[in-house]
C-alpha positions in Angstrom: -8.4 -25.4 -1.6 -7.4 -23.5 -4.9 -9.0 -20.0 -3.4 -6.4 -17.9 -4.7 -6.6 -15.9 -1.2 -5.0 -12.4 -0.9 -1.8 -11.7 0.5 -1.3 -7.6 0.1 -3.3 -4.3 -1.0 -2.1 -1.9 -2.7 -0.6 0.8 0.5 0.6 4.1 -1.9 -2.4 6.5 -1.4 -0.8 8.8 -3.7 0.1 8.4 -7.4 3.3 6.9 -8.5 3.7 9.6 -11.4 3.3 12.6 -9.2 4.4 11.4 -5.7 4.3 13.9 -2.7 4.5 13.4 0.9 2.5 15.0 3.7 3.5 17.7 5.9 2.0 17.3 9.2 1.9 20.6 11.2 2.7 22.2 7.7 6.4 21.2 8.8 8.5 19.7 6.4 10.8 16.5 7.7 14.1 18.5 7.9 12.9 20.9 10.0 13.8 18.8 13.5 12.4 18.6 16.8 9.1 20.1 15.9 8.6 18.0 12.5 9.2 15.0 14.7 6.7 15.6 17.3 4.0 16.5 14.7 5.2 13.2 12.9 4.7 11.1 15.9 1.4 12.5 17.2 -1.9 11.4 15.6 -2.9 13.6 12.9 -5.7 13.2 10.0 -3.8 12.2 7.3 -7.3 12.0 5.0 -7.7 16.1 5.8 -3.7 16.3 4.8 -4.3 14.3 1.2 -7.6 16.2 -0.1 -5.7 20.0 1.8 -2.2 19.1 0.1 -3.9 18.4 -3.5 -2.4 15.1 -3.9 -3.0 13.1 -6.8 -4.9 9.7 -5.1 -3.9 6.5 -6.7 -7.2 4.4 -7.6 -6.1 1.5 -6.5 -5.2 2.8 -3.1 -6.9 -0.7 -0.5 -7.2 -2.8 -3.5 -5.6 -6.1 -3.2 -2.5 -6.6 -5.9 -1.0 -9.9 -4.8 -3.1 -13.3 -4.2 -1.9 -16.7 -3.3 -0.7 -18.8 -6.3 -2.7 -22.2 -7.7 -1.6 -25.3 -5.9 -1.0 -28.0 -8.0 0.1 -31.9 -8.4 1.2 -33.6 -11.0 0.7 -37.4 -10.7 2.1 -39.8 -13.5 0.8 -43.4 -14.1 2.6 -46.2 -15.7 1.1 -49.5 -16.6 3.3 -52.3 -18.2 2.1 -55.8 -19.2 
C-alpha cells in the first residue's frame, strides 16, 4: 500500500549546464526540407551523443519523481 511507486525518470540525456542538441544528418534544424526528413527518419541517436561530444547527464533513466505516502488521520473521542 505505502510503496512509494515511481511516476517519471529523468528524460535529458545531456547535461543541463552545457545543453546541445543533435544534428541528425549533420543538418542543423533551420536548414528545411532535408533537416526534416533526417529528423523524422530513424537515426542512432547513441552514435550522435558519444560523435557530438555531449556532456551525458548521470542521471539520464533514473527515476526523479515517486508516488507520495498515503495517509489517514483518525481521531477518537471518549466522554463519560
Amino acid at each position: 500500500m505505502n510503496q512509494h511507486s515511481v511516476t517519471a525518470y529523468n528524460e535529458q540525456t545531456d547535461s543541463g549546464q552545457f545543453a546541445t542538441y543533435l544534428k541528425p544528418g549533420g543538418f542543423p534544424f533551420y536548414v528545411g526540407g532535408q533537416a526534416y526528413s533526417a529528423y523524422e527518419h530513424p537515426y542512432d541517436w547513441k552514435s550522435l551523443l558519444n560523435t557530438n561530444a555531449v556532456a551525458l547527464n548521470s542521471q539520464y533513466g533514473k527515476p526523479y519523481l515517486f508516488q507520495l505516502t498515503r495517509d489517514i488521520r483518525l481521531a477518537l473521542k471518549f466522554t463519560f
